[in-house]
Structure formats: C-alpha cells, structure tokens
C-alpha positions in Angstrom: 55.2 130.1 95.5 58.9 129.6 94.8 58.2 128.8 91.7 56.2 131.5 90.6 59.1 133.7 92.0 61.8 131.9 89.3 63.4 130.1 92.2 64.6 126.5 92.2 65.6 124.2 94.9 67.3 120.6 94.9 68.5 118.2 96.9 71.5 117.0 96.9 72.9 113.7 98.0 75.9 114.3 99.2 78.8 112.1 101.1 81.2 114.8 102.6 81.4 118.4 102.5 84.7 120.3 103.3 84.5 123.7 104.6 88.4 125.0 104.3 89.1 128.4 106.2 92.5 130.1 106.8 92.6 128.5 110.3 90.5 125.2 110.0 88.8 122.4 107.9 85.3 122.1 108.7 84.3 118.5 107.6 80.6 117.8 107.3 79.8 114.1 106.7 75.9 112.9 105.9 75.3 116.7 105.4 71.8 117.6 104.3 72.5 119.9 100.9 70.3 122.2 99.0 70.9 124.4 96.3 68.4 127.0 95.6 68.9 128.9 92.1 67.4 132.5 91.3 68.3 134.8 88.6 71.0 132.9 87.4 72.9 132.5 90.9 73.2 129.3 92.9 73.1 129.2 96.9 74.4 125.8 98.7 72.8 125.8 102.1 74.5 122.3 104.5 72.9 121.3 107.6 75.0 119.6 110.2 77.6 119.2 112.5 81.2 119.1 110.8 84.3 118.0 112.7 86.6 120.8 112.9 90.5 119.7 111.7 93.7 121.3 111.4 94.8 122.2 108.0 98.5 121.2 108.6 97.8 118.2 109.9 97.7 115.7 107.2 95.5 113.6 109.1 93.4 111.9 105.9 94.3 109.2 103.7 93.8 111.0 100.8 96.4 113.9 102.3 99.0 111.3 103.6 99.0 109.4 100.3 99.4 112.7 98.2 102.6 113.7 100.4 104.0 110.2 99.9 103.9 110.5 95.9 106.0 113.7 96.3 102.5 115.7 95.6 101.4 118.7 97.7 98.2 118.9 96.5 95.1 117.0 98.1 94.5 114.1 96.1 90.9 114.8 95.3 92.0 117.8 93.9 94.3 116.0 91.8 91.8 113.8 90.5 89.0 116.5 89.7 91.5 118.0 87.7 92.4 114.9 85.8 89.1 114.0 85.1 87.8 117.1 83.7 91.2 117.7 81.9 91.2 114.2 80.4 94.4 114.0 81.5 97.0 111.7 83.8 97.0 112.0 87.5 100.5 113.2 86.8 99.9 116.3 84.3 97.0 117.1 86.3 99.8 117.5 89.2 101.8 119.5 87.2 98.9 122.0 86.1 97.8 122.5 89.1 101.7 123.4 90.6 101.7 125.8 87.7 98.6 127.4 88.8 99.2 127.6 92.7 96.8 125.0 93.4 94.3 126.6 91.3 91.2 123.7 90.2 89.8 125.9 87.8 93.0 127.7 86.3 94.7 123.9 86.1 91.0 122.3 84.2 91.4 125.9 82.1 95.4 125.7 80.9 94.4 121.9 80.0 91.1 122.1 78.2 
C-alpha cells in the first residue's frame, strides 16, 4: 500500500548513530535505521537506547586524537570532508576552520 502511495522505505545497516544537541550527545550503537522517502523528502527513523554523553568531554578516541593534532574538529568530520573533497586530512582541517565547522560549506569551497 506504500507503494502505491509513492513511498519508499530501507533499511539501513548502520554501526553508530550520534544525536548532538546543545546540551548532550546522544550515542546510539546497533541502532535499527530506516529511511522512508515520499515526494522527494527523506525521513530517518532509529530505534534504540543511546548513551547520553557530555559534549565537552572529549571522552572518544576519535575526539582525544583530533585535540592532540592541534585540530578542534571531530576527526570523522575531518575525514568525511577529505574524502568527498579529495583532499588531505590537513586541507580538509583547514576548510572546515574556514567554514565554522561547516561539513557541507568545507565539501562545497573544495569541490
């Protein structure tokens, strides 16, 4: 019936999923994901029970390693920009300081 009504849905086979509010970092791990498309907008629904973490708290790898190379950007987000950019870890840094912190501006300025 879903169908009929031009409505998609998908799973998605996802490892983490991080929720990131103005107080908190909501950290989902072995989410369930589905995205549901109609008329040309998408709608992530995640199931499950995230661990709630402080934003300031550098308490990830990922975090702790980006402080240590002088960064102040997570380095996932460091990465995602150098891989769509096609660019080094290190002009991706600088694109994204130059934008705020902004993924899609940083991708933008280097595409």
């Amino acid at each position: 019936m879903m169908e009929q009504m031009g409505i998609d849905m998908e799973d998605i086979d996802a490892e983490e999923v991080i929720i990131r509010t103005g107080e908190e970092k909501l950290v989902f791990t072995d989410a369930e994901v589905q995205l549901m498309e109609a008329q040309g907008q998408k709608t992530y629904q995640v199931v499950g029970d995230p661990e709630s973490q402080p934003l300031d708290g550098g308490d990830s790898a990922d975090e702790a390693s980006a402080d240590d190379a002088g960064g102040a950007f997570d380095a996932q987000d460091v990465e995602i920009v150098a891989q769509r950019g096609g660019v080094s870890e290190d002009e991706a840094r600088e694109a994204l300081e130059a934008n705020d912190g902004d993924l899609a501006a940083a991708v933008a300025d280097l595409e």
